[in-house]
N, C-alpha and C positions, 0 to 999 in steps of 0.2 A: 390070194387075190382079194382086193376091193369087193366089198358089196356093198351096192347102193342102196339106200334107205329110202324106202316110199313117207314122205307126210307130207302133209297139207298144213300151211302158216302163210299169212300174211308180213311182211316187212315192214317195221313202220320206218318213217326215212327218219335217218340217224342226222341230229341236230347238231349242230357247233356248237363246239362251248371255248371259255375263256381259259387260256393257259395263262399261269402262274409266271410271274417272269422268270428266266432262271438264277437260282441263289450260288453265285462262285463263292458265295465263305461257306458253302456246303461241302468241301471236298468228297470226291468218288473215290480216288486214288490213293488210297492211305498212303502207298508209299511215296507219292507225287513226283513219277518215274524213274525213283531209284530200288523196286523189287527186283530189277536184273542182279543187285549186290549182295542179295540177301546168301552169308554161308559164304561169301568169295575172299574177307578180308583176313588173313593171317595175321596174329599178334606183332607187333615191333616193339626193338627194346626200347628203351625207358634209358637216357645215359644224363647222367649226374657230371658234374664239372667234365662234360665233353665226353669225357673217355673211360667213366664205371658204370659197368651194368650194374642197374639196381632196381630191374622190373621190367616188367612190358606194358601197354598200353595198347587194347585192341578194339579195332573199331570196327560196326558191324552195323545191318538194317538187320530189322526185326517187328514182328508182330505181337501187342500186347493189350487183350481185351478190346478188341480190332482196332488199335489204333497203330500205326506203322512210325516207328521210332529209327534215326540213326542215335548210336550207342558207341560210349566212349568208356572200356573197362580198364580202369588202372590196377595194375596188380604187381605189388614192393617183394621184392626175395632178399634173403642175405643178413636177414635183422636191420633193414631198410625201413624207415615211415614216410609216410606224410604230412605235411602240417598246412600244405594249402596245395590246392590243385583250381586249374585256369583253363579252360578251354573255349576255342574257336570254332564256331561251324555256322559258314555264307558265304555271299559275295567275297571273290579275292578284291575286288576294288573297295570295301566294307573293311578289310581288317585293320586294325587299328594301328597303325605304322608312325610313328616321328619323320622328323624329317630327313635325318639320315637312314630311315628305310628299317628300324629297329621295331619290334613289337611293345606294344604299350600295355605291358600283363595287366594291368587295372582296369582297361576295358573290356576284357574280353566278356561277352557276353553270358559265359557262363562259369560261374566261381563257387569256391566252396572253403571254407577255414574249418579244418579238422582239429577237432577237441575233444578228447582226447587226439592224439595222430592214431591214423588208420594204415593199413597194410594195404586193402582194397575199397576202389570205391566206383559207378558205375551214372555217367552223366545221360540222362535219356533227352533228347530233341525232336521234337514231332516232326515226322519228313516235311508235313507241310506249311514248316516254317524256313523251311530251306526255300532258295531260288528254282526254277525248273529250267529256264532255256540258257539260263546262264554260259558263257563258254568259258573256264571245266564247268560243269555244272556247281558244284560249290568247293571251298574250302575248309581244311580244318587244321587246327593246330593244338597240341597238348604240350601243358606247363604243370610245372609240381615246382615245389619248396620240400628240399627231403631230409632226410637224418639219419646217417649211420650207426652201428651198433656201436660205435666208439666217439659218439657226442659229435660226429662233424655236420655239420651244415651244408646243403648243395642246393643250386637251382637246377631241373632236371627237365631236357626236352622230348619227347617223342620222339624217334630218330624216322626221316621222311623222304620225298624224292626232291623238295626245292630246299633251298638256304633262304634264308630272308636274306633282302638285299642289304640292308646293314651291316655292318662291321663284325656285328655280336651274333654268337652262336646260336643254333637253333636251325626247328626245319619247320616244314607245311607240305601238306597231302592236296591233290584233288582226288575229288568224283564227278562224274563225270554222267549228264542226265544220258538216260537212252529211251525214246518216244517208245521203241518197243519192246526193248529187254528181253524179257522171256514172258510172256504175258498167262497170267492163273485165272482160268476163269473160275468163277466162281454161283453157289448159289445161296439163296436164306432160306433156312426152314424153321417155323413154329413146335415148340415139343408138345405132346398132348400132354396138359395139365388141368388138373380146374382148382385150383386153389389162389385164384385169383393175378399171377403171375406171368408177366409175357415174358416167356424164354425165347431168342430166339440164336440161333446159331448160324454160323459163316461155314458155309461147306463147298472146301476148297478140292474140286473135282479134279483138277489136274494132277494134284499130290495126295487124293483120296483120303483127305483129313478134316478134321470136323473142331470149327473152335467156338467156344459158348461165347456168345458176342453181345451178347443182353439180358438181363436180369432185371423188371421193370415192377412193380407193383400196380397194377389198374385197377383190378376188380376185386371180391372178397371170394369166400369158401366158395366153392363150388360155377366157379365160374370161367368157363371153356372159352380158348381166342382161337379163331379158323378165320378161312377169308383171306390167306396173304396176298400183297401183289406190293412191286416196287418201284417208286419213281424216279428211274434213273437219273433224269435232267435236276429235280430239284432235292434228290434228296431221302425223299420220303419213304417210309413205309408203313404202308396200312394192316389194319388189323378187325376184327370185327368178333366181336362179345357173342357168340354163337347163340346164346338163352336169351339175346334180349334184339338180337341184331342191329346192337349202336354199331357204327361204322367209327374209327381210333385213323389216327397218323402219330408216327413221330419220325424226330427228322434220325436217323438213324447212323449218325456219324456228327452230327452235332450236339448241344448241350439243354437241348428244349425237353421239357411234359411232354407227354401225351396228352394230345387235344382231339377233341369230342367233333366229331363232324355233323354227325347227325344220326337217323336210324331209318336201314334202309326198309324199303315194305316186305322184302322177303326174305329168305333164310340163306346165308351165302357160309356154307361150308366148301368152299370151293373159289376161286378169285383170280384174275389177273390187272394187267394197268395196260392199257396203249395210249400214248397220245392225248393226254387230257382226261381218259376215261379210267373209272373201276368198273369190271364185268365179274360178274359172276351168272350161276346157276343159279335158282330157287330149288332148294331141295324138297321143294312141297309142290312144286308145278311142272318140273324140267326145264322153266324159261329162263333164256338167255338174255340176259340185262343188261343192259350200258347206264352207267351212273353218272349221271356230267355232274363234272365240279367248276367252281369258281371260287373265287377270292374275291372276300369284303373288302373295304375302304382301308380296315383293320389290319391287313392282311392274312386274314385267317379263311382257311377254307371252308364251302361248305358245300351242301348238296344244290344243285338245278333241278335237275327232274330223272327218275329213272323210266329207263325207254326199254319196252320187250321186242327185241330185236329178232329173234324165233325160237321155237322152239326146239330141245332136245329129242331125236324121234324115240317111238317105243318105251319101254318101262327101264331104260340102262340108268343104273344108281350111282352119280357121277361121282368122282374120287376128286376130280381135280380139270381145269385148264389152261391152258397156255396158249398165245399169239407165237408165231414165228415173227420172225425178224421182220418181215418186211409187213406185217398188220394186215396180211390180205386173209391169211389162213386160222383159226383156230382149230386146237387139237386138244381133244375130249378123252381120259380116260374114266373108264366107270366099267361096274358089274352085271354083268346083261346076261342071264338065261345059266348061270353058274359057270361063264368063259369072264376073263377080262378082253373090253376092247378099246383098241384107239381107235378114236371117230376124229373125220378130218370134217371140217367145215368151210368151206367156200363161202365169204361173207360176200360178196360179188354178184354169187349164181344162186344164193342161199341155196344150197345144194349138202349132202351128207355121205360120205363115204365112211365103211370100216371096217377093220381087222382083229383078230383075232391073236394077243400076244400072249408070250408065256412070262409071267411076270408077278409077285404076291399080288394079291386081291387090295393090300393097304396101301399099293404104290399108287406116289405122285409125281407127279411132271412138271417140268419147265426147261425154257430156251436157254441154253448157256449163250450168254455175249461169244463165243466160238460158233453159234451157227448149230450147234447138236443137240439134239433132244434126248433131255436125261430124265431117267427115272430113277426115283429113291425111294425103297423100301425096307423094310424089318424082315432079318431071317426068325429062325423058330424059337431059337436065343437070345436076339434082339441086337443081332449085330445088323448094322445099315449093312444095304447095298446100294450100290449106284451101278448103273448099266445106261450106256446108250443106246435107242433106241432108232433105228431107221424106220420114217415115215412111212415110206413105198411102201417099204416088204415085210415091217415088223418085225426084223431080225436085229437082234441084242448082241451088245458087245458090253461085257464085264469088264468095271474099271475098279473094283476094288469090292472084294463081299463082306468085310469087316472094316469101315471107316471109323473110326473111334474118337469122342472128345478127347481133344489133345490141350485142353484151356490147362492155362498153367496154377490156377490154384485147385483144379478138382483132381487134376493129374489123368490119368489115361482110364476114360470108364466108356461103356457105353451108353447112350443117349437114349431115352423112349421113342416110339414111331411118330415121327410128325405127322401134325395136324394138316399141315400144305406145305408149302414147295411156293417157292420166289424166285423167278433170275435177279443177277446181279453184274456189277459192272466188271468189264475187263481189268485187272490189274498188274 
């Protein structure tokens, strides 16, 4: 059961501030609603003057160093090469066609002259260079120039479900966008470091998988980043220098620095974002802070004013907070009397409820875009665990007790205990 929290604070009234407009060449959606495909496409052959198998040609979406790619692997058997490969992927009304409806290999937007000739070779396309509401969603088509083990020459097409309408041989594929697919929520976590380095990580809760999604240089030796929180609408994600408490952004799926906001007046080992704001805890007073930002002339952010919005009751030594969905609720966990609890906050009633979970003492929190409240912690090992958490009753549900980097150049290790915890967007 709830117990209610006696203290006394004053409210100050939470001021407006200016939102950022929203940036759409920020993409959310790596895969720019084609992660329903990811793992569905089976190889096709690869046929040389129409009617000799001489490889396959496999198309696929994928995730790489979080950027979501559709992929086109050619791969020659048989004592088969390559000497030029030509690939399609967009609008079917886009594809380069004559006027008898033939394809025009010299345009296709993505080409490659092999030299030495190669066996295999692997064409990457950012999802969100593709169309999204297109109807199929997009097109693709695979072209090769190939060479048999006995000096012959072919032109060689993907074998597909359409013909071109032209005379001449050949095929093309759709995909086909889906608004909902299968939708991975996901969240960002900070590694504990101080060596001056923002690691931060994509932890993919649905599939209980964890991928290094950033490797940043900010600060020098001995210098700790906590404080996360992320701004779904443009982009962003903040960060904050815990020794010195400058408050960082970068846009987190686009090509920018990390740029300097300012320094907040108190100590934010702990952080979230709603609506225009950064909140965090002061870990030297328990207050609850709202940060208003704005945007100069320049377009670059900076601070307004931060506003103490109330305080945290009793001596609980916060871990971490999170807003739910709809920005009415914060939920507080921290170390209060050698139990963990979640404290719910009524920003409304300024009112404090909480519970008592069973949960490591390191764990952090945040709102998955699914609507559930997740915690993530280090076992005794240092394997994460993710569990969901119900508000009400504080009863936990295990979604994986060993979530592991699965980034493709570290290969499968476990991660150190983060510093915080971020939601992130559906994808």
């Amino acid at each position: 059961m709830k117990k209610a929290l006696l203290f006394i604070a004053v409210i100050a009234v939470i001021a407006g501030c200016t939102k950022k407009e929203v940036n759409n060449d920020s993409p959310i959606d790596i895969f720019n609603g084609y992660g329903h495909l990811k793992g569905s496409e089976p190889a096709a052959t690869l046929w040389a003057g129409k009617n000799t198998d001489v490889g396959t040609v496999t198309y696929g979406i994928e995730q790489i160093d979080g950027v979501g790619y559709f992929t086109a692997t050619y791969d020659l058997t048989g004592g088969w090469t390559m000497s030029e490969s030509h690939l399609y992927a967009g609008p079917l009304g886009d594809m380069p066609l004559n006027k008898p409806g033939n394809p025009k290999i010299g345009r296709f937007p993505y080409a490659e002259d092999h030299s030495p000739n190669v066996t295999t070779y692997t064409y990457y396309v950012n999802c969100n260079d593709l169309p999204e509401y297109e109807d199929p969603g997009f097109t693709t088509a695979a072209h090769a120039v190939v060479h048999g083990p006995n000096g012959q020459e072919e032109t060689a097409w993907r074998d597909g479900d359409h013909n071109f309408p032209g005379k001449r041989w050949g095929w093309y594929d759709d995909f086909y966008y889906d608004d909902a697919g299968n939708p991975i929520t996901v969240l960002y976590g900070t590694e504990y470091t101080n060596d001056g380095y923002l690691n931060v990580y994509l932890l993919d809760v649905t599939n209980g998988t964890i991928t290094h999604l950033l490797n940043e240089l900010v600060g020098s030796q001995g210098t700790e980043f906590d404080g996360t929180a992320f701004d779904e609408e443009n982009g962003y994600f903040y960060f904050v220098d815990y020794n010195t408490s400058e408050l960082y952004y970068i846009e987190l799926y686009g090509d920018s620095d990390v740029v300097s906001i300012g320094t907040l007046n108190g100590v934010a080992s702990n952080a979230t974002y709603y609506d225009g704001s950064y909140y965090y805890v002061d870990a030297n007073t328990n207050e609850l802070i709202q940060v208003q930002l704005s945007v100069s002339d320049d377009g670059s952010l900076y601070i307004i004013s931060e506003v103490v919005i109330s305080t945290v009751p009793f001596s609980v030594n916060v871990n971490d907070i999170a807003f739910d969905l709809s920005g009415n609720t914060m939920y507080i966990i921290g170390n209060y009397n050698g139990t963990v609890q979640l404290i719910e906050y009524d920003l409304g009633s300024d009112t404090y409820s909480s519970l008592d979970i069973d949960v490591p003492t390191n764990a952090q929190i945040a709102f998955g875009s699914d609507g559930s409240l997740y915690v993530v912690s280090s076992g005794s090992n240092g394997e994460v665990i993710i569990e969901i958490i119900d508000p009400d009753t504080g009863s936990s549900t295990l979604i994986t007790g060993n979530a592991n980097d699965n980034d493709d150049d570290n290969g499968t290790e476990e991660v150190n205990p983060f510093t915080d915890l971020a939601p992130g967007p559906l994808m």
